[in-house]
N, CA, C and O of each residue as an XYZ file, in Angstrom:
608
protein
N     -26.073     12.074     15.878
C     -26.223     11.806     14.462
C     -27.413     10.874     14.261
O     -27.596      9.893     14.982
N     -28.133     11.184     13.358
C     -29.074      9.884     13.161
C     -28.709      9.352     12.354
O     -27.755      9.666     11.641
N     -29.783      7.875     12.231
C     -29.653      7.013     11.843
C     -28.741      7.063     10.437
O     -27.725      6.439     10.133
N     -29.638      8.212      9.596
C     -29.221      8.056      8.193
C     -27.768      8.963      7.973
O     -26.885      8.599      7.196
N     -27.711      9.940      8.626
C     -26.337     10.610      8.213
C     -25.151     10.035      9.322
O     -24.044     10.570      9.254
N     -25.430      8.655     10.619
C     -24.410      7.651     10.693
C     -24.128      7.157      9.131
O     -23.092      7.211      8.469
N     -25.498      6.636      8.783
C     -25.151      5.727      7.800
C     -24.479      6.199      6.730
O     -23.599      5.614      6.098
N     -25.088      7.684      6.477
C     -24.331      8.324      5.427
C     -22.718      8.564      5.636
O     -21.922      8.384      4.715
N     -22.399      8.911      6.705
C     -21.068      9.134      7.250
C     -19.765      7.860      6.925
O     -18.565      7.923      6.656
N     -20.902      6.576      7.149
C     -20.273      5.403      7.096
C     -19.672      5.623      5.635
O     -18.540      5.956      5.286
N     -20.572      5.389      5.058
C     -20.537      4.954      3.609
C     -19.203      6.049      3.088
O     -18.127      5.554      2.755
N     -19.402      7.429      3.069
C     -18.405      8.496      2.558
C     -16.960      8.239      3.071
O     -15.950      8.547      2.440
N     -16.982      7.567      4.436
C     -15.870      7.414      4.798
C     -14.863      6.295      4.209
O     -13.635      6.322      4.126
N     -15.684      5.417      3.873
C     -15.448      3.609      3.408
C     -14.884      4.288      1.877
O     -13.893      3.718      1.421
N     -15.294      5.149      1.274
C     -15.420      5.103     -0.150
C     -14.056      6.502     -0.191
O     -13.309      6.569     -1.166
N     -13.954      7.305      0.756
C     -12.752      8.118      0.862
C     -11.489      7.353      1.456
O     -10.442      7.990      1.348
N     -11.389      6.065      2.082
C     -10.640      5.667      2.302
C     -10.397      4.225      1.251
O      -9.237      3.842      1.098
N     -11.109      3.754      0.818
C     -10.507      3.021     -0.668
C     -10.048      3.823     -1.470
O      -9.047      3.532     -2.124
N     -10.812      5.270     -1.631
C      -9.559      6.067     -2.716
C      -8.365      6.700     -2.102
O      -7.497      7.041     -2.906
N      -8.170      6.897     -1.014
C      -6.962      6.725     -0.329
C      -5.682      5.933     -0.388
O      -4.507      6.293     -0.461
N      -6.434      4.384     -0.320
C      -5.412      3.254     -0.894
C      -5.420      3.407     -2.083
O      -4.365      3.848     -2.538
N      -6.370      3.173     -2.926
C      -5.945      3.134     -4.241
C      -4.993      4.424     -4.596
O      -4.022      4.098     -5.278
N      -5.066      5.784     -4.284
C      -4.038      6.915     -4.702
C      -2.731      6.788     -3.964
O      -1.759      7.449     -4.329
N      -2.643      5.614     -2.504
C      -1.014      5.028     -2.193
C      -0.328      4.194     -3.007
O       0.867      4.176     -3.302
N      -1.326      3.431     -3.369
C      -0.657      2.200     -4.345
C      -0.521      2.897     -5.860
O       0.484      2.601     -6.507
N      -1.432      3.748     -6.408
C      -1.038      4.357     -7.830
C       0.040      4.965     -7.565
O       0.889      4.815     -8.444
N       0.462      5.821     -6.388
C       1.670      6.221     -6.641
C       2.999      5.675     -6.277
O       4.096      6.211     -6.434
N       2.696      4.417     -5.718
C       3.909      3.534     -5.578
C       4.213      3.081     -7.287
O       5.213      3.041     -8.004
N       3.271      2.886     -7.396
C       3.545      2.282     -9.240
C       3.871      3.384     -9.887
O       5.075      3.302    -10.131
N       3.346      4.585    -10.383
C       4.088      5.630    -10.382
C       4.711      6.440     -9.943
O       4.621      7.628    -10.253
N       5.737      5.803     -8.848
C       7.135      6.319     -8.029
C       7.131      7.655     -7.953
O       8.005      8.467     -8.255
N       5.712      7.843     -7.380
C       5.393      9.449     -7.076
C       5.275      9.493     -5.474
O       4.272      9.098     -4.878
N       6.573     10.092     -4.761
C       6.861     10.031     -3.737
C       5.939     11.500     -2.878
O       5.911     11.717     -1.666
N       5.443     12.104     -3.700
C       4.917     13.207     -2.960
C       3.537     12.860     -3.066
O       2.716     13.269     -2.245
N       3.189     12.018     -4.177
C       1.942     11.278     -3.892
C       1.325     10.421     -2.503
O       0.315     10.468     -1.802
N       2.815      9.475     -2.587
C       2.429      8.471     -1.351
C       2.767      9.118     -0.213
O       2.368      8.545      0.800
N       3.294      9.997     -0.062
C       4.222     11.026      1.747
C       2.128     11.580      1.961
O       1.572     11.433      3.049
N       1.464     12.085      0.870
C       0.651     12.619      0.808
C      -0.389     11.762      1.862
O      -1.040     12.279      2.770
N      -0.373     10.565      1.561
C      -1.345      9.450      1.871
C      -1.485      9.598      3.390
O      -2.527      9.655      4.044
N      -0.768      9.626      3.627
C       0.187      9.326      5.347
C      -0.197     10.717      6.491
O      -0.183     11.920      6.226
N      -0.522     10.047      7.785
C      -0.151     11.405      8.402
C       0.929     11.327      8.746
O       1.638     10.321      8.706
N       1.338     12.903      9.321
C       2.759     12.904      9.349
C       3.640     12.150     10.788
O       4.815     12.375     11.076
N       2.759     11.294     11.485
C       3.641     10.647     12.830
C       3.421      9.449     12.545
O       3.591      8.681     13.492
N       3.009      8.857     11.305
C       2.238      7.450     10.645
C       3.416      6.437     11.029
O       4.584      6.660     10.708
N       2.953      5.150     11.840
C       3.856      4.091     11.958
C       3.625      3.073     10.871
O       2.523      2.526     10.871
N       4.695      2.661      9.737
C       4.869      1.880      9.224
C       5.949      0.662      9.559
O       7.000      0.778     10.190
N       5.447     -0.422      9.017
C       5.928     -1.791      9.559
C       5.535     -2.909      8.126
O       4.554     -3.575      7.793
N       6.806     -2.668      7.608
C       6.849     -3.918      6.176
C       8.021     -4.692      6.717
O       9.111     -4.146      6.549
N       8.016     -5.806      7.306
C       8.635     -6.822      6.905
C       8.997     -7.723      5.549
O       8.172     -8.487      5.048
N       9.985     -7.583      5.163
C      11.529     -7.396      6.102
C      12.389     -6.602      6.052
O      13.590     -6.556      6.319
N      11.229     -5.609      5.464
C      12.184     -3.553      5.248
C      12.483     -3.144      6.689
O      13.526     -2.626      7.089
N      11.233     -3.509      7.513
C      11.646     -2.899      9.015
C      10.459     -2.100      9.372
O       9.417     -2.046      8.717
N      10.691     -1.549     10.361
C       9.652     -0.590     11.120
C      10.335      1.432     10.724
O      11.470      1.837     10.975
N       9.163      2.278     10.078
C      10.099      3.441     10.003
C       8.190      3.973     10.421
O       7.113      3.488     10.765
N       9.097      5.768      9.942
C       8.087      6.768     10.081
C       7.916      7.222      8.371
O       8.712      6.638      7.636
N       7.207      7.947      7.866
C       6.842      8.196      6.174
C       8.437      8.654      5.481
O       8.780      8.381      4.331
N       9.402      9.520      6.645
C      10.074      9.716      5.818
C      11.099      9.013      5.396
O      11.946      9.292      4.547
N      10.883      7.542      6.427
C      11.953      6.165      6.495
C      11.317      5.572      4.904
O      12.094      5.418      3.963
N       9.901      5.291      4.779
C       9.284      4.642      3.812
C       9.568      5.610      2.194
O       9.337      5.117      1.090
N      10.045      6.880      2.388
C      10.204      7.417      1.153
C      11.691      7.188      0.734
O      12.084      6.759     -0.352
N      12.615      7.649      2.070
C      13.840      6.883      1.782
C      13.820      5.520      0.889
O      14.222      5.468     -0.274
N      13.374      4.611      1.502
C      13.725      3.217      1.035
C      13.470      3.290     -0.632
O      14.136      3.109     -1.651
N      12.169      3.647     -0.293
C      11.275      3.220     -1.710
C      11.917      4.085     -3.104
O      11.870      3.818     -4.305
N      12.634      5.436     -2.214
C      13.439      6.114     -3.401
C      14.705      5.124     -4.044
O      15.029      4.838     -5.197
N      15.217      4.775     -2.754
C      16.099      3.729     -3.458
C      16.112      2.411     -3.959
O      16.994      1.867     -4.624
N      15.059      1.967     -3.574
C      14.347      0.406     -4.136
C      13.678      1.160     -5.407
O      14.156      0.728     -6.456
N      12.966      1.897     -5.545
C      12.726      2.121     -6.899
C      12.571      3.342     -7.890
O      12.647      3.483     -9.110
N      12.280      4.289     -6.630
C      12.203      5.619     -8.040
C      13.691      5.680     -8.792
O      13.737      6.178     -9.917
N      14.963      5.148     -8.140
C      15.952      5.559     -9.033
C      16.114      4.364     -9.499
O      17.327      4.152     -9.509
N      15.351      3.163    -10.023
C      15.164      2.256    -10.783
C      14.950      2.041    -11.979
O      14.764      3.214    -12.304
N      14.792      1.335    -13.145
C      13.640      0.837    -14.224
C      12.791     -0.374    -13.222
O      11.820     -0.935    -13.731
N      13.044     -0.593    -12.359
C      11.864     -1.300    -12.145
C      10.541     -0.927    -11.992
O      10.090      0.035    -11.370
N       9.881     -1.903    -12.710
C       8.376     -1.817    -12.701
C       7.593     -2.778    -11.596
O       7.683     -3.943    -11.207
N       6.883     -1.770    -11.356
C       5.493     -2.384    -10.012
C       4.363     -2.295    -10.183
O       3.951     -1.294    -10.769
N       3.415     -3.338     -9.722
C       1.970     -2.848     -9.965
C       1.640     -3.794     -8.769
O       1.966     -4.940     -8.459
N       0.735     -2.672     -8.151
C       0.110     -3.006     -6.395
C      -1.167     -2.768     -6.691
O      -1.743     -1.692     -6.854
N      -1.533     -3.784     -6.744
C      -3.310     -4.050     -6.559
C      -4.025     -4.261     -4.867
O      -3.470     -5.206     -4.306
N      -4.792     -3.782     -4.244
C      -5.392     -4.391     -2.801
C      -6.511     -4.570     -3.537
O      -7.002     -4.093     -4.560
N      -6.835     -5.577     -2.548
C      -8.412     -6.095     -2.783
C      -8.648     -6.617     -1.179
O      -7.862     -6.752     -0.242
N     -10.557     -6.917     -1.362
C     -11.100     -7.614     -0.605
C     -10.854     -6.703      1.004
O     -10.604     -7.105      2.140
N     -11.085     -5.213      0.372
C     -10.883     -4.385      1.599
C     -12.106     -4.319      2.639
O     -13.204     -4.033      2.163
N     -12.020     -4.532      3.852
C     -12.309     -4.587      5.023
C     -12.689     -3.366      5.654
O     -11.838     -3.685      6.485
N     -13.106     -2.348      6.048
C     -13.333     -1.121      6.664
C     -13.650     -1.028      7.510
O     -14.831     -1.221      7.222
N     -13.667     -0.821      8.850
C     -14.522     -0.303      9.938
C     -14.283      0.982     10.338
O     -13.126      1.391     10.428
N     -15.416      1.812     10.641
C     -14.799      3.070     10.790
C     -15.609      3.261     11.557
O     -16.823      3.107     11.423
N     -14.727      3.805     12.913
C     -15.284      4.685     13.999
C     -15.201      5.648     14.386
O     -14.243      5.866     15.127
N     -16.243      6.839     14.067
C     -16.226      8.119     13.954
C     -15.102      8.628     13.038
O     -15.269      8.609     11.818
N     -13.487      9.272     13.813
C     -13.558      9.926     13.076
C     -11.794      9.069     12.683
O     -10.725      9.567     12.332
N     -12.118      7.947     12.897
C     -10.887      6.941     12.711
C     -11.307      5.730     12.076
O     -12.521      5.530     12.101
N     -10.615      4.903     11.531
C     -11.342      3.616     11.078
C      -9.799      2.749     11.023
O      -8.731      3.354     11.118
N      -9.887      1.264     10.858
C      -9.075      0.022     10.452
C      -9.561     -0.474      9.325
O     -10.753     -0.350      9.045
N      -8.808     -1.014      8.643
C      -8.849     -1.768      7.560
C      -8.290     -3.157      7.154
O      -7.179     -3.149      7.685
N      -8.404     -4.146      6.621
C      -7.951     -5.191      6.303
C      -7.969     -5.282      4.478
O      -8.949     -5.489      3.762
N      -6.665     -5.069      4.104
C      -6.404     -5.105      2.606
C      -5.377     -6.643      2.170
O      -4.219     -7.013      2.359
N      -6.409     -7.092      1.613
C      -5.375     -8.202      0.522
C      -4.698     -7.904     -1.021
O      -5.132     -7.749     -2.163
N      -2.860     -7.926     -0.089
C      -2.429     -6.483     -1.666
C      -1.825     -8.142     -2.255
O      -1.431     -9.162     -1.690
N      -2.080     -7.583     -4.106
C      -1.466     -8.294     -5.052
C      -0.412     -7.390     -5.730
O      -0.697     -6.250     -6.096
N       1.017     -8.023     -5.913
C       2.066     -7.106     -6.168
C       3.505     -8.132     -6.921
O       4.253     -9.015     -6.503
N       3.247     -7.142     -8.657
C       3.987     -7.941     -9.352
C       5.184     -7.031     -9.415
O       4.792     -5.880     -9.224
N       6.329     -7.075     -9.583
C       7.562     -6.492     -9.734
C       8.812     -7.125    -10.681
O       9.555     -8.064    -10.392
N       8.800     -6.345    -11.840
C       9.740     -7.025    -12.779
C      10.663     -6.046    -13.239
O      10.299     -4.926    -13.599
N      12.210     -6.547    -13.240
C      13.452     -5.692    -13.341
C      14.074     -6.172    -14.619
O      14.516     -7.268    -14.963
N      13.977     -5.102    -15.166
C      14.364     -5.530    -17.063
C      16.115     -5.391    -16.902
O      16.921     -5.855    -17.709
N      16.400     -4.749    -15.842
C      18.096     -5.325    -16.215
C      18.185     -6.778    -15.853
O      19.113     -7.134    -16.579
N      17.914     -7.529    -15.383
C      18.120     -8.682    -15.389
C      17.338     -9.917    -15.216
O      17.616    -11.025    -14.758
N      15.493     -9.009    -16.093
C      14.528    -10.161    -16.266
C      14.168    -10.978    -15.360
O      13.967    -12.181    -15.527
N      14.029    -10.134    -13.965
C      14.020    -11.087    -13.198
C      12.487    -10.483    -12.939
O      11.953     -9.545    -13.530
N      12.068    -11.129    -12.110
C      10.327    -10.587    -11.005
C       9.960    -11.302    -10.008
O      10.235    -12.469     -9.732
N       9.134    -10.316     -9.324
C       8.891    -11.239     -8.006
C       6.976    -10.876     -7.891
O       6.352     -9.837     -8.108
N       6.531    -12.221     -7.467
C       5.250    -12.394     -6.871
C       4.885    -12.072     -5.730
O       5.455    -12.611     -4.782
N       3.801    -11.072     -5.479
C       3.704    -11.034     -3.832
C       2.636    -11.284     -3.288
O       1.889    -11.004     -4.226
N       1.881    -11.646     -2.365
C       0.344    -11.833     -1.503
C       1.086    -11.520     -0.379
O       1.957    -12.222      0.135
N       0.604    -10.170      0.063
C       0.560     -9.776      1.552
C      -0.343     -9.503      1.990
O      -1.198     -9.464      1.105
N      -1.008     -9.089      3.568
C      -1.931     -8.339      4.061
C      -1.466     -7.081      4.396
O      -0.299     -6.927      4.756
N      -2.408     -5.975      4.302
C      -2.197     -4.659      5.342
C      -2.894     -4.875      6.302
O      -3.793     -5.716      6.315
N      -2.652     -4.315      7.028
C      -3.514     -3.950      8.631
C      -3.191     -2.303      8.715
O      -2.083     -1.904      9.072
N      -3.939     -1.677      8.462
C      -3.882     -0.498      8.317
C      -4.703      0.482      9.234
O      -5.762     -0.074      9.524
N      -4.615      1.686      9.780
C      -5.219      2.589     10.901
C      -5.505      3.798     10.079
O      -4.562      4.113      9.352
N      -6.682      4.645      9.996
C      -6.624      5.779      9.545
C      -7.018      6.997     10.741
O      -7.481      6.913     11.879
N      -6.729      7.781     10.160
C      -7.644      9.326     10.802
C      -7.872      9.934      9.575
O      -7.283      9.847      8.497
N      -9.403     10.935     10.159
C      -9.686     11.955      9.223
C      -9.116     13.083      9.592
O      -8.918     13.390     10.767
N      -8.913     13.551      8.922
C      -7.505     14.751      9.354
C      -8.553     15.983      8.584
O      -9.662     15.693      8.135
N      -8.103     17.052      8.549
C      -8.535     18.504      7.979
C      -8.156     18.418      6.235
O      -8.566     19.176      5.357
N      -7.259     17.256      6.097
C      -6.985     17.482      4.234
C      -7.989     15.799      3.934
O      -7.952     15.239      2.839
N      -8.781     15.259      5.101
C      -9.458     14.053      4.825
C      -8.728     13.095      5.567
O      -7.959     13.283      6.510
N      -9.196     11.664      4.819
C      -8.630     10.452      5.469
C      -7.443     10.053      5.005
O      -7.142      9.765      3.846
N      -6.492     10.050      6.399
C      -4.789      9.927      6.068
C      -4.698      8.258      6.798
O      -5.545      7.887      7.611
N      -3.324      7.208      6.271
C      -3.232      6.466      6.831
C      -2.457      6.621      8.239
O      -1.358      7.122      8.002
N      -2.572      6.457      9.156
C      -1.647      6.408     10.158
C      -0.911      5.273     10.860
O      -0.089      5.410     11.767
N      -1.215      4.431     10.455
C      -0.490      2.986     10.898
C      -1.002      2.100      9.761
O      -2.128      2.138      9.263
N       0.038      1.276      9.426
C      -0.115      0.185      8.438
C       1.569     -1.218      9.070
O       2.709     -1.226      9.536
N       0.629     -1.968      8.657
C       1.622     -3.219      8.939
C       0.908     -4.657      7.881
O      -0.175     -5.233      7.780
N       2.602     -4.760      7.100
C       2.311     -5.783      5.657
C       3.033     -6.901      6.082
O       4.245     -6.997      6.275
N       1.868     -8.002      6.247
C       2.211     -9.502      6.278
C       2.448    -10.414      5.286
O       1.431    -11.089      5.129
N       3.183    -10.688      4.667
C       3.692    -11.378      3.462
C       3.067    -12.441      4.215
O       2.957    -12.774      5.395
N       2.696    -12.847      3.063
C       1.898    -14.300      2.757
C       2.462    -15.573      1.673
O       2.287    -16.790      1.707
N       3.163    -14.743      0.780
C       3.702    -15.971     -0.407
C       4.647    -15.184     -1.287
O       4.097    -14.232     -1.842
N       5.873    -15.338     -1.540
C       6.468    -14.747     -2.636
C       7.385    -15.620     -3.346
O       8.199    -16.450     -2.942
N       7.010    -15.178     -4.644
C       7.425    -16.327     -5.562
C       8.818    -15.275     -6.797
O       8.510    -14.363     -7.564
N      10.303    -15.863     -6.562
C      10.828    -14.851     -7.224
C      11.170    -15.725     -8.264
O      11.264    -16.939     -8.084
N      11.457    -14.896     -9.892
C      11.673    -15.362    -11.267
C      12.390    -15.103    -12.108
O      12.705    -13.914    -12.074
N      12.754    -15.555    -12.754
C      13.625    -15.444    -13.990
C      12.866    -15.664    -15.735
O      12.544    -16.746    -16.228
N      12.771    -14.653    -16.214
C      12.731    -14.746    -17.828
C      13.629    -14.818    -18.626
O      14.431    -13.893    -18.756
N      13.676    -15.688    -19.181
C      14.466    -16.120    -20.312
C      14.128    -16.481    -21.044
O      13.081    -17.053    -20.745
N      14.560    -16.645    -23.048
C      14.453    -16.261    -23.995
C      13.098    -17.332    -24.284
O      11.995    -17.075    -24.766
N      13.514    -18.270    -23.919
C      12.446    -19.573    -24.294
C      12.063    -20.047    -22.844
O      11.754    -21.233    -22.954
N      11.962    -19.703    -21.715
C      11.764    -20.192    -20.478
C      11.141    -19.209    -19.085
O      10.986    -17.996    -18.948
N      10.928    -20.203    -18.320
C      10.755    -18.910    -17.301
C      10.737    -19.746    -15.917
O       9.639    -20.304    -15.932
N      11.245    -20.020    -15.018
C      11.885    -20.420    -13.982
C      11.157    -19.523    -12.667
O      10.712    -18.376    -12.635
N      11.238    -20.410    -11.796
C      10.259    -19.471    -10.365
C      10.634    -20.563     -9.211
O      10.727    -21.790     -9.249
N      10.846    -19.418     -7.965
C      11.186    -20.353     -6.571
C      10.317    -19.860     -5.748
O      10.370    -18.662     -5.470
N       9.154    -20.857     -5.091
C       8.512    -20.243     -4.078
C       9.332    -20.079     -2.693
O       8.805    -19.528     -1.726
């Protein structure tokens, strides 16, 4: 490869794999489970503490029952993404922001975690294949009528 279509390679890859995350995390917020199974290859090791260690179809389990059969609301932001990509694999370092508020009982929780995340380019593009989320700070809350209460 030369110089410029490395470089070009780089760049397409960096920019197919931020829309990667960003289309995991839109569909965690919109509890679109065939969205996020999508993200994933299919032998992908996931590792969220203190959910546990599964495979995609452990992570759709959970998340069906933590939230698609919920009203809870989520919104997962990453930032300050990290990329390295080698050939036809790359790592990543994502700093996710993640608010979660449950209107049956006004409660929400604050999150700062890291990913550490693994990809491959696969034949449908760049899939995640390993990810592992390090909580960093969570702050859970209570709303009430005139108040609002929080425990780090």
């Amino acid at each position: 490869m030369s110089s410029i279509e490395s470089r070009l390679h780089i760049l397409e890859s960096e920019s197919a794999i931020r829309a990667l995350k960003a289309r995991y995390l839109n569909g965690c917020d919109l509890k679109d489970t065939e969205q996020i199974r999508a993200c994933f290859t299919e032998d992908a090791e996931i590792d969220f503490p203190p959910l546990g260690a599964f495979g995609v179809n452990g992570l759709i389990e959970i998340f069906s029952n933590m939230a698609v059969s919920t009203p809870i609301i989520d919104v997962h932001q990453a930032h300050n993404g990290e990329i390295n990509i080698d050939g036809d694999t790359a790592r990543a370092v994502w700093n996710l922001s993640y608010v979660n508020f449950d209107p049956r009982e006004n409660t929400f929780r604050l999150l700062s975690s890291l990913y550490y995340d693994e990809y491959q380019k696969t034949d449908q593009g760049w899939k995640i294949s390993k990810t592992r989320s390090e909580p960093r700070l969570v702050v859970d809350g209570q709303l009430d009528k005139d108040t609002v209460s929080a425990q780090w």
